[in-house]
Steps between C-alpha positions, in 0.01 A plus 500: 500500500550452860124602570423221253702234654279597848186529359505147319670318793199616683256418256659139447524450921091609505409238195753234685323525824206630451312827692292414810160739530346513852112567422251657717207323412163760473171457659250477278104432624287220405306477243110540682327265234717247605448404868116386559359712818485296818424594890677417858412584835799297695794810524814302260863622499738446218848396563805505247845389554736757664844354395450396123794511290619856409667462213352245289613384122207534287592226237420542162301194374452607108728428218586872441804555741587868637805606668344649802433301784170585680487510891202558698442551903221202574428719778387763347267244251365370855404858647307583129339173540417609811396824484254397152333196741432713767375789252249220406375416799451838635273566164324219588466568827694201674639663823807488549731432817873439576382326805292210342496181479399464144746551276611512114897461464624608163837404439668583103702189375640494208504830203606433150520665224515515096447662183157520353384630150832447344669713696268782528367406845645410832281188656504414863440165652396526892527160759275540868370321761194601699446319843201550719478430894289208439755306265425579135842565292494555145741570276433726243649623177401874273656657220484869403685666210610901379647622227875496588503575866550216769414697816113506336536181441562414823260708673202401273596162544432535884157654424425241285594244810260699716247469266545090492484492828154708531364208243557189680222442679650312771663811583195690489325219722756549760482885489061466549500240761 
C-alpha cells in the first residue's frame, strides 16, 4: 500500500508539472535537388552567434497539448546551420576563410513545435536570420516533421533552412560577386 501511495504521488507531481526533455537536435544533410548549383571566387566566412540561449522553451503551438516541455541549445542549431552552409559551399567550391571580409551570419531565432498527422508525427517550425557583409537580412521561416521524435524534427528543420537559404537568389548573388 505504501509503494502505492509513492508511486501515484509521483505520477500526480509529473502530470501537475509537467516533464522537461532537453533534445539534442541531429544533423541531417540537405537535400541535393534542392539548392540550384552556383560559383564564387571571393574566399567568404560564415559566422554564428556564440552566446545564444542554452536552454530554450520550445513552445508547443498545436491544439494537442503534451506534458513534456521541450528545450533545445540554439547553439547547437547555430553550429548545424553552420556546419550544413559551409558543407555547401565547399561542394560548390566557394573558398572559404575565417579571415574574410565577406561574410554569411546565421543566427536561429525562434523553434516551435506541434503535432502533425493526428498525433502520429512530431512537426517542427524553425525562425532565422541570414545577414551578409554588404547589408542584406532576411528573415526566414522552414518546417520539417518525423514520426514522433522532436530532435528530427529539429534537425531537419535546420536543413530545410539551409536549403532556403541556397534558393534566394540574392544570397546566391552575393556569394558569385
Amino acid at each position: 500500500m505504501k509503494s502505492f501511495v509513492t508511486i501515484s504521488i509521483t505520477v500526480l507531481f509529473f502530470f501537475l508539472i509537467g516533464c522537461s526533455v532537453n533534445i539534442k537536435p541531429v544533423k541531417f544533410d540537405t537535400y541535393p535537388n534542392m539548392i540550384p548549383e552556383f560559383k564564387g571566387i571571393s574566399a567568404i566566412k560564415i559566422i554564428i552567434p556564440e552566446d545564444a540561449e542554452k536552454k530554450y522553451l520550445i513552445e508547443n503551438v498545436g491544439s494537442m497539448k503534451n506534458i513534456y516541455k521541450y528545450y533545445v541549445n540554439l547553439n547547437d542549431l547555430n553550429k548545424i546551420a553552420k556546419e550544413l552552409i559551409e558543407e555547401e559551399l565547399v561542394e560548390q567550391k566557394v573558398p572559404l576563410s575565417p579571415e574574410a571580409n565577406k561574410y554569411l551570419k546565421f543566427s536561429a531565432t525562434n523553434v516551435k513545435w506541434s503535432y502533425w498527422a493526428g498525433g502520429w508525427a512530431m512537426g517542427c517550425y524553425f525562425e532565422f536570420d541570414i545577414e551578409t557583409s554588404d547589408g542584406y537580412i532576411k528573415h526566414y521561416k522552414s518546417q520539417d516533421g518525423s514520426p514522433m521524435v522532436i530532435s528530427r524534427s529539429v534537425g531537419g528543420a535546420v536543413s530545410r533552412a539551409v536549403e532556403k537559404i541556397f534558393r534566394d537568389k540574392n544570397i546566391l548573388a552575393y556569394i558569385e560577386k
